[in-house]
Every structure is written in C-alpha cells, then in structure tokens.
BAFI-3210 file (N, C-alpha, C; in Angstrom, 3 decimals, decimal comma, padded with zeros to 6 digits):
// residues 198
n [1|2|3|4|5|6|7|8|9|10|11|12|13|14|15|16|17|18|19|20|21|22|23|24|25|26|27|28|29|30|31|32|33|34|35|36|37|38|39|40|41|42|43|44|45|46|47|48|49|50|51|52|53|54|55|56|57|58|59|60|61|62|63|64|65|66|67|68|69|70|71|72|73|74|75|76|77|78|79|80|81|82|83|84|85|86|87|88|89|90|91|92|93|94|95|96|97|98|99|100|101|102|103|104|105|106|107|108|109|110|111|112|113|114|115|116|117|118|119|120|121|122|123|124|125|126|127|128|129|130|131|132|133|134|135|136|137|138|139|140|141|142|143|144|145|146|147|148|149|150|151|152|153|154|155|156|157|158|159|160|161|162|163|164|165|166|167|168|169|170|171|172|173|174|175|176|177|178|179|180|181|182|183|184|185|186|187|188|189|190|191|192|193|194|195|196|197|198]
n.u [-007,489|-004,305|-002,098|001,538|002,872|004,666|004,313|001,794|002,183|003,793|001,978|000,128|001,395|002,045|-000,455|-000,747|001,057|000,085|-002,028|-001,651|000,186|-001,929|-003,898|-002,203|-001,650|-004,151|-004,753|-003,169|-004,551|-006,763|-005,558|-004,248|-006,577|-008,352|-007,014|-006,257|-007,820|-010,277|-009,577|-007,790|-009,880|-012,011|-013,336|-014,423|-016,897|-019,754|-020,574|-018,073|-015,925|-017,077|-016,601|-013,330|-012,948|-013,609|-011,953|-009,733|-009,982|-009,580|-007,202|-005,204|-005,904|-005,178|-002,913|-001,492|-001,706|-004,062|-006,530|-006,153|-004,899|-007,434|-008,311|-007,735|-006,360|-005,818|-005,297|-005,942|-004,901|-005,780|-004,802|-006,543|-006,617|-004,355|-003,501|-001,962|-001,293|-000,645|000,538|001,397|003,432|004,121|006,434|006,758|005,781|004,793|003,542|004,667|007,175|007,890|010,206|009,668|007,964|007,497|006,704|004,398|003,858|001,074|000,512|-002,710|-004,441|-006,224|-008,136|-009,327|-011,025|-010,302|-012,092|-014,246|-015,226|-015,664|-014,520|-011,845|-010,571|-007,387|-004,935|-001,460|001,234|002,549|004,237|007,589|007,569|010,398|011,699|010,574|009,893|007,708|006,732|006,835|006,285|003,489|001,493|-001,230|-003,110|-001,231|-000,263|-001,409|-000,249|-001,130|000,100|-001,550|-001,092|001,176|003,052|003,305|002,543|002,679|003,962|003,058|005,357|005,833|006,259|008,896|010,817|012,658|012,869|011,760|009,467|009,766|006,682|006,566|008,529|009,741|011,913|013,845|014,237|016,315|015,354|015,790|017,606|015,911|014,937|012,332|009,338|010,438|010,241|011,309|013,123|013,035|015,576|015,915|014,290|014,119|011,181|008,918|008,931|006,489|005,021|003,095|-000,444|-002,483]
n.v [001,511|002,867|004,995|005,558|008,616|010,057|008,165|008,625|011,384|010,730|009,225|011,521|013,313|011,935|011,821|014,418|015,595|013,797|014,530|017,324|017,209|016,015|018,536|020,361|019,196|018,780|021,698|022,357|021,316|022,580|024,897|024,385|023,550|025,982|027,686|026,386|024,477|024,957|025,576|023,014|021,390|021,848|021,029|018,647|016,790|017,640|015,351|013,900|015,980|016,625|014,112|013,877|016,235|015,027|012,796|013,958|015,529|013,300|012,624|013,997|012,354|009,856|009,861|010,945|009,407|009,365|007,410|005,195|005,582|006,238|003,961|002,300|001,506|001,508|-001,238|-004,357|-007,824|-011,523|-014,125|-016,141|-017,758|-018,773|-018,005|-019,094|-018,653|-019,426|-018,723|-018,141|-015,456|-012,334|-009,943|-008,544|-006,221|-006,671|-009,314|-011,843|-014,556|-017,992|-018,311|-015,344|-016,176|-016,664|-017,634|-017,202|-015,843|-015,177|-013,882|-014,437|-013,121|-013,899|-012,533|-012,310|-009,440|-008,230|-006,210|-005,640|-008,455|-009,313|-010,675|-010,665|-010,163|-010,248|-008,895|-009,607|-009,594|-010,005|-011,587|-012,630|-015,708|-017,592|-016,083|-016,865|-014,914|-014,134|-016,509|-018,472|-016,538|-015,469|-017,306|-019,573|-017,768|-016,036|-012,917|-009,959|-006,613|-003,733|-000,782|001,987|003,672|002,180|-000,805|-002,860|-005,390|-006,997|-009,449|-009,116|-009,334|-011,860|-012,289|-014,102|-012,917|-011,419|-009,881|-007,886|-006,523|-003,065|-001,536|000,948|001,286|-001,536|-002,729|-005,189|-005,261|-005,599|-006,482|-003,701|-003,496|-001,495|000,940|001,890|002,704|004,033|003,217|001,167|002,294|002,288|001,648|001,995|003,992|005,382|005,537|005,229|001,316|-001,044|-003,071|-004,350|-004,111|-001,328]
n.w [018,167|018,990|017,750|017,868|017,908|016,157|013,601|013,480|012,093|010,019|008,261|008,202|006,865|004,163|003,174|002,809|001,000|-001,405|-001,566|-002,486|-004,605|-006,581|-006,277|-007,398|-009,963|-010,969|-010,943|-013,024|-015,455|-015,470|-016,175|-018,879|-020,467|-020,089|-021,684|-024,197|-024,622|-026,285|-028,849|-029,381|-029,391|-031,496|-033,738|-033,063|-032,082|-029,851|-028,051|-027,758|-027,094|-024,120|-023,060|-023,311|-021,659|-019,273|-019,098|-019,031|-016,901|-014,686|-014,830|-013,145|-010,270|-010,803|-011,470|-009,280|-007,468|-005,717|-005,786|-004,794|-002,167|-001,019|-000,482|000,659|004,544|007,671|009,489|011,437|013,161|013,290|011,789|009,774|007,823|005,489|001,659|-000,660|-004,398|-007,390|-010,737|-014,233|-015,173|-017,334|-018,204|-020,326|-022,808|-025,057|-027,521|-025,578|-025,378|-024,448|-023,023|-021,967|-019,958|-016,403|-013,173|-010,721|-007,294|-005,400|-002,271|-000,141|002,680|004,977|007,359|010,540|011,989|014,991|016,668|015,572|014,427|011,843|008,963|006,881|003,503|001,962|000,260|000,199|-000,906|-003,881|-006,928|-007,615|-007,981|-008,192|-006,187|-004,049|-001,473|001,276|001,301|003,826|005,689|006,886|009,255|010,002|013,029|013,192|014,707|012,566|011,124|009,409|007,800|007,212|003,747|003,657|001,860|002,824|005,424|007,893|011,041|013,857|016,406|018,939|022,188|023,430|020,978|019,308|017,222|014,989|012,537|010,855|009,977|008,182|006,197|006,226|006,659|008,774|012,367|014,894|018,231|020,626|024,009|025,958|027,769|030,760|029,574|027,205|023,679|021,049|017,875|014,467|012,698|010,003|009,031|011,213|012,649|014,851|016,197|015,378|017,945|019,338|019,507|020,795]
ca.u [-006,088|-003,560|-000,803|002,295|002,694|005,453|003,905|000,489|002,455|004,187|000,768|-000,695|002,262|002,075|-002,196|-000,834|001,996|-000,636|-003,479|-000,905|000,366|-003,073|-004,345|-001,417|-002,137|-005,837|-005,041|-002,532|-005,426|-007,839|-004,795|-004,288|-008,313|-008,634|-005,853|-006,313|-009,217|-011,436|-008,691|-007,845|-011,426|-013,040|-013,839|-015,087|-018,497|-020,262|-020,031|-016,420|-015,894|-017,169|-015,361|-012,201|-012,857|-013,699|-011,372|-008,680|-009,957|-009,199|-005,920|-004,401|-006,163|-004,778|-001,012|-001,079|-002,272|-005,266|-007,768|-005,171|-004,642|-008,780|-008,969|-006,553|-006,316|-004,861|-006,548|-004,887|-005,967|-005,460|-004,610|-007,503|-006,138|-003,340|-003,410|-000,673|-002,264|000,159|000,181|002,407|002,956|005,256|006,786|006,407|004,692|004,222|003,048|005,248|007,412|007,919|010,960|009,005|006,984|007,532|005,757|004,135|003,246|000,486|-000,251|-003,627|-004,694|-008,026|-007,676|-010,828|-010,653|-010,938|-013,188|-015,846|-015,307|-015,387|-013,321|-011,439|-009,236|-006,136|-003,491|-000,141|002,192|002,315|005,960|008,194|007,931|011,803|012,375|010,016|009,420|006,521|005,870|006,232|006,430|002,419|000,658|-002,655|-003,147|-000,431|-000,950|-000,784|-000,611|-000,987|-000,322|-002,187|-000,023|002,855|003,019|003,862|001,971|004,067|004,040|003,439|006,338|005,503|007,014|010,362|010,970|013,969|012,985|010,522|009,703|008,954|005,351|006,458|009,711|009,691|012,993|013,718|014,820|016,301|014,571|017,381|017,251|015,337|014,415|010,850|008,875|010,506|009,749|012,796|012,878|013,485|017,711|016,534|013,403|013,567|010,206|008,521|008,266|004,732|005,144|001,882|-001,547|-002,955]
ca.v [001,265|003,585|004,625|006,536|010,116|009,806|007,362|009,662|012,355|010,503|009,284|012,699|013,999|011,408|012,085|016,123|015,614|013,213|015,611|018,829|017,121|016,270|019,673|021,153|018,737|019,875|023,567|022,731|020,677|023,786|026,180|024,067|023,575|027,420|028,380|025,705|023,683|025,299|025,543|021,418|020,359|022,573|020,048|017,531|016,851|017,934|014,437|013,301|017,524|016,338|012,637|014,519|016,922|014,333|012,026|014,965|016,064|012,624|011,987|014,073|011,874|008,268|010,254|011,347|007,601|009,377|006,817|004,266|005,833|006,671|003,005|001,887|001,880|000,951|-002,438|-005,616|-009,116|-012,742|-014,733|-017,233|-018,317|-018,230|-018,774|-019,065|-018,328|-019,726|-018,155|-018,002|-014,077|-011,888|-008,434|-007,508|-005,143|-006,864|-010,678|-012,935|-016,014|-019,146|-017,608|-014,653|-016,359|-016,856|-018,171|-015,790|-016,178|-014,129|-014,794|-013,791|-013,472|-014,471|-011,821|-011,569|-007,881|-008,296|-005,087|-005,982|-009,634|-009,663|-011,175|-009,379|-010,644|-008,766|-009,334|-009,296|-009,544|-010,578|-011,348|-014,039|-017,243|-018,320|-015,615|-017,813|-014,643|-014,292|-017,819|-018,981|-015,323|-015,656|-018,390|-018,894|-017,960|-015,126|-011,353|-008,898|-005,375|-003,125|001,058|003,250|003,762|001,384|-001,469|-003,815|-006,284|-006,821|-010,333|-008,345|-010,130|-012,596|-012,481|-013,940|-012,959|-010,867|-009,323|-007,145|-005,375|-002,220|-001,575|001,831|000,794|-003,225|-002,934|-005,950|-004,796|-006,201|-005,199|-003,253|-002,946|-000,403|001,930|002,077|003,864|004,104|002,714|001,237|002,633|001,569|001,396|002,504|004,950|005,956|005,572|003,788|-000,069|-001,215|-004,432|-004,687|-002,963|-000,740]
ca.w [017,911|018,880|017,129|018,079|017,325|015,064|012,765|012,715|011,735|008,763|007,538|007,638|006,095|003,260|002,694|002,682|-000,041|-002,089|-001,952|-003,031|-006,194|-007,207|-006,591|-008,023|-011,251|-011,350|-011,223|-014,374|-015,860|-015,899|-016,906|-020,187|-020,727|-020,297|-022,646|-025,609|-024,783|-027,152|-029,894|-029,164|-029,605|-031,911|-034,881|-032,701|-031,683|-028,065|-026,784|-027,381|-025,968|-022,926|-022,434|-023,617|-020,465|-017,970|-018,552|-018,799|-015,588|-014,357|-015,654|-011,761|-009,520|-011,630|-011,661|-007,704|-006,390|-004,798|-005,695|-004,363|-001,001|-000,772|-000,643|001,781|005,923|008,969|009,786|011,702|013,315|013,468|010,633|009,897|006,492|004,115|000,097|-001,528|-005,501|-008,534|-011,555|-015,016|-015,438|-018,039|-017,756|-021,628|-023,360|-026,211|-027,311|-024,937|-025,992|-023,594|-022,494|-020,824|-018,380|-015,082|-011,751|-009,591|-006,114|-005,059|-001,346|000,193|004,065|005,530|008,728|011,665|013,085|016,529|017,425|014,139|014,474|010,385|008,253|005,593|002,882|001,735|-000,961|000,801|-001,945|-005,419|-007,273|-009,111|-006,987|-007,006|-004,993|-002,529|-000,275|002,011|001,502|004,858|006,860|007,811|009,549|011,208|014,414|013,955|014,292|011,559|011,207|007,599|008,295|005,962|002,890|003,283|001,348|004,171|006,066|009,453|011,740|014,991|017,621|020,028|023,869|023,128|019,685|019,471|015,595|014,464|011,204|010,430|009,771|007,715|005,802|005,928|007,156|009,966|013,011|016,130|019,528|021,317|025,384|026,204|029,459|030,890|028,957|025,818|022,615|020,263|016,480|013,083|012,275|008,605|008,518|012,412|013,170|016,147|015,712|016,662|018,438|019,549|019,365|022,484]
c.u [-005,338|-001,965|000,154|002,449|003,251|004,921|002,323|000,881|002,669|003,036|-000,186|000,368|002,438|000,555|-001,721|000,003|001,322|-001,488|-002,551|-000,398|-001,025|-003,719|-003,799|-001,177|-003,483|-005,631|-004,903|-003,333|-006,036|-006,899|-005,038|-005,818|-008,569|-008,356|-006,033|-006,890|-009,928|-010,598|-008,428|-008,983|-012,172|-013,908|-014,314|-016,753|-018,286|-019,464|-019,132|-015,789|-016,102|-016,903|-014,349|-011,998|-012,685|-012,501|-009,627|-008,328|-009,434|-008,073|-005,156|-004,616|-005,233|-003,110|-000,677|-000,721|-003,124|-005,679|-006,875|-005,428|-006,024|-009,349|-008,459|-007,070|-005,989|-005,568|-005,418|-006,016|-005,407|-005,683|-005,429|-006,839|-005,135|-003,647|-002,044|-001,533|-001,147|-000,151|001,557|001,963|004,140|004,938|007,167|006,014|003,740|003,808|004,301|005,445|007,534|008,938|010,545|008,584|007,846|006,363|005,667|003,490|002,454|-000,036|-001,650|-004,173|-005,910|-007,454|-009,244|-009,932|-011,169|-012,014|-014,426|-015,807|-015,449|-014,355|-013,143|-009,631|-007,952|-005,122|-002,346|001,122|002,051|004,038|006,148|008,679|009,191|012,310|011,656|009,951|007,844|006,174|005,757|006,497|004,803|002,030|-000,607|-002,518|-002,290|-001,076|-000,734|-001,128|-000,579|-001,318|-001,128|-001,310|001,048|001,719|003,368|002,468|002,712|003,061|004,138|004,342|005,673|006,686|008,804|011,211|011,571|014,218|011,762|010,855|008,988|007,840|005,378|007,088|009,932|011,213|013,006|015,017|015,514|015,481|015,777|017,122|016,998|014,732|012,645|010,391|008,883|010,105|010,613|011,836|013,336|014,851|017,099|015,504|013,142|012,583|009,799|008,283|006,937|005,046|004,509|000,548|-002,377|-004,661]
c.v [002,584|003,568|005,669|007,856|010,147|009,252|008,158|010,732|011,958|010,268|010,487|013,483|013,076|011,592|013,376|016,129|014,537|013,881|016,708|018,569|016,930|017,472|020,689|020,595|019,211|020,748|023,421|021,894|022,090|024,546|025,759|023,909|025,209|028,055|027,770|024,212|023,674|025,068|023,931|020,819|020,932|022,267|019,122|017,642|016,790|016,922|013,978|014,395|016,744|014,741|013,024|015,158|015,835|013,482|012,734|015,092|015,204|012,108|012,532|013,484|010,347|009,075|010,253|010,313|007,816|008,505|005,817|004,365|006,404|005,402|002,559|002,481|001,200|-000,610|-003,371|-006,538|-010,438|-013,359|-015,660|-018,210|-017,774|-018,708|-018,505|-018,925|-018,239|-019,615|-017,866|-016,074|-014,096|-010,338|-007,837|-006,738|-005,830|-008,755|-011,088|-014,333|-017,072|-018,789|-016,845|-014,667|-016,460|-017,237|-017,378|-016,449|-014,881|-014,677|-013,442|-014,278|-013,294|-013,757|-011,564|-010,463|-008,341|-007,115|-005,202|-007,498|-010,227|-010,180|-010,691|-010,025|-009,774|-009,715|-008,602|-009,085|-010,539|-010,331|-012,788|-015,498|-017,666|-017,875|-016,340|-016,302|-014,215|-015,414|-018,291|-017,952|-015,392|-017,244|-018,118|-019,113|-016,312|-013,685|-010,355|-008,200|-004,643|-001,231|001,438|003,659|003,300|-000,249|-002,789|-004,302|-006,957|-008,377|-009,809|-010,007|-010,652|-012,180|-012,149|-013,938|-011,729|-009,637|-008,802|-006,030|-004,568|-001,913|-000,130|001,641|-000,732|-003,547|-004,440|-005,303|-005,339|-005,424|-005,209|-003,592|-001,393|-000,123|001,476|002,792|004,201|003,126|002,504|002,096|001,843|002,270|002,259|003,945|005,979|006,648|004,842|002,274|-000,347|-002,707|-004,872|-003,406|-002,701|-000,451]
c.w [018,103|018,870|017,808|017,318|015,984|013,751|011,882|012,010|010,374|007,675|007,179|006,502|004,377|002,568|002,235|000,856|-001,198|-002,716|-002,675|-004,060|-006,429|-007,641|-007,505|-009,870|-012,173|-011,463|-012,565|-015,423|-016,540|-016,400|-018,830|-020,499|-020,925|-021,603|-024,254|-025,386|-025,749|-028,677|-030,342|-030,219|-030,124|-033,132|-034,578|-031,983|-029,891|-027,143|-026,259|-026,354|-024,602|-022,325|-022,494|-022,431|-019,344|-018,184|-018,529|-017,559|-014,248|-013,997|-013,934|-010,908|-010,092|-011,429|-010,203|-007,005|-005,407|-004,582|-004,394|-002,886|-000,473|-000,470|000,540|003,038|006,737|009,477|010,273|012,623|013,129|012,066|010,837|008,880|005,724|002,845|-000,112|-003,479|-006,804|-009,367|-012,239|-015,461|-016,569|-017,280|-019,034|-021,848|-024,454|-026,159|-026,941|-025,287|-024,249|-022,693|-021,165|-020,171|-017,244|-014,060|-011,317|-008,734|-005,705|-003,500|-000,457|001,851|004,501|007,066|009,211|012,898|014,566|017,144|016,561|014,074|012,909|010,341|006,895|004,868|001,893|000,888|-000,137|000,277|-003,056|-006,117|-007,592|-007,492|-006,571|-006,220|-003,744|-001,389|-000,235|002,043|003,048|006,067|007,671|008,149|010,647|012,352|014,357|013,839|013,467|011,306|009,532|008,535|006,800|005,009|002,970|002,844|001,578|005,273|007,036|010,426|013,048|016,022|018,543|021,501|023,500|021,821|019,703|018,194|014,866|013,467|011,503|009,886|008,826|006,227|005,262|006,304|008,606|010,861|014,572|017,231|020,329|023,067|025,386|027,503|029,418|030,265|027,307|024,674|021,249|018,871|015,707|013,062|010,853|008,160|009,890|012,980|014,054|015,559|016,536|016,473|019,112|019,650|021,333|021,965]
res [x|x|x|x|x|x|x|x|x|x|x|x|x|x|x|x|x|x|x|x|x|x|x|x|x|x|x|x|x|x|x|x|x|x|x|x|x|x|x|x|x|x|x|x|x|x|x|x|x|x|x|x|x|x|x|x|x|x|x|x|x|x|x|x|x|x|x|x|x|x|x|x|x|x|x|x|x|x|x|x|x|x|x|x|x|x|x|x|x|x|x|x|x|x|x|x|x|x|x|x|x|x|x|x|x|x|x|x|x|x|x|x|x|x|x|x|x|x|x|x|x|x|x|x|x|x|x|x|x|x|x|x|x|x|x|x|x|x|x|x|x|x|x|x|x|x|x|x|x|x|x|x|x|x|x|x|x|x|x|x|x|x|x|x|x|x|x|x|x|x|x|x|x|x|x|x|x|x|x|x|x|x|x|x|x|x|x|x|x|x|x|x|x|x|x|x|x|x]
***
C-alpha cells in the first residue's frame, strides 16, 4: 500500500509528538521517585513498594495513548459483513436512573485484506443511536480504508462518485477538477484524499 508523502509525514509526526510526551512523562516519573519516593513509601511494606513503582511507572504510557497507538495500523479491504450491535448505555458516573439510558449503536465490519486474504473485524464506531450515523455509510462489497491514528474508517469512492472523505480528518469532501498528475486535498485538514489504494 502506498501512501502519499504528506499523509506519511503527518503519521510520523503524530507517533513523534506521542512518543515525546510519554518520554517527557517518564523522565518526570523518575524525577518525583528520585526526590520523594523513599520519603512517600517508607512505612509500607517491600511488595506494595514495588506495585506502587510499577504501576507509577505506568501511569505515562496510559496518559500519552501509547498503548493505544502500539495497537493500531493502516489496514483496508472489502467489506464482507456489517453488524449493527444494540445496546442500552449511560454517561454517569454514578448509579443511573431510567432517565439516563440511552441506545447505542455500535457498528462492526467483517473486512478480507486483499494481500493476506484474512479476515479482520474492526469496531467502526460506537455512539447514541438517534443520531442514526454510520448506520447505512458501509455495505458489503464496498471498500474501506482506516490510516494509522485517525479515528475514521473511509468508504473509498467508486468511478462516478463525486464525494469523498477524508481518511485523516473525516471531513467530506467534494472531488474538484483536477490536472494530470495531481492529487485533490482535504477543504478542512489539507491533506491528500486517498481515493483509492496503489
């Protein structure tokens, strides 16, 4: 799969500015551990001492969204299956009255990679049903793309299909006229649209 420059750049530039708060969390991890670690934890026993550390040491990777973005990657493919996956949620904190519920639509895509011939299922969005979106944006048969750290799952454009989203942004974009050669952008994040895979 290749991607345009532009787009590699933003993804490296989003792994760089991920990794540099983390690291820059870890340093200030060990500063405070250095300084009043020992002072902290000096009535407590060995073992809690050392769960206290680790899961200290933890605490910059869970703040950055390392693990998150260690999990994630560029992957796309033909829609085999859709779910749709109904479910009463809340957005409390605390015990929830009848009031607080709501419907959630969670929809999930049954995608075969074309170069591994697997099949690989993916949560596409999750959210309050009456808004009804994504419900009927995939279907099988169509093609769909996911970049590396966006939160977007993209309907790559057919032939004469006039409207393509952003695969960075989620912005929808018209396709402009364009010269030989070139390659329109996104109206809101002006990055390349990928409107099909090379």
């Amino acid at each position: 799969m290749k991607l345009p420059q532009d787009v590699k750049a933003y993804i490296a530039k989003k792994v760089a500015v991920r990794l540099t708060i983390c690291l820059l969390l870890e340093a200030a991890a060990v500063v405070v551990v250095m300084l009043w670690g020992r002072k902290l934890l000096a009535s407590v026993k060995t073992g809690i001492t050392v769960l206290c550390y680790v899961v200290f040491f933890l605490l910059p990777f869970v703040f950055s969204g390392v693990p998150l973005k260690l999990i994630d990657r560029t992957w796309y493919g033909v829609v085999e299956k859709v779910d749709v996956d109904t479910t009463y949620d809340n957005d409390q904190p605390f015990k929830p009255t009848l009031e607080h519920f709501y419907l959630k639509n969670t929809v999930y895509l049954t995608v075969k990679e074309p170069d591994t011939e697997r099949l690989i299922i993916k949560k596409v969005y999750a959210g309050r049903a009456k808004l009804q979106r994504h419900i009927n944006t995939y279907k099988k048969g169509d093609t769909v793309f996911h970049l590396y750290g966006s939160q977007h799952t993209i309907v790559l454009p057919i032939a004469h299909e006039t409207h393509v989203q952003c695969a960075v942004c989620g912005a929808m974009n018209e396709l402009p006229e364009i010269g030989e050669g070139e390659e329109p952008t996104c109206h809101n994040c002006n990055l390349t649209l990928i409107r099909r895979i090379k």
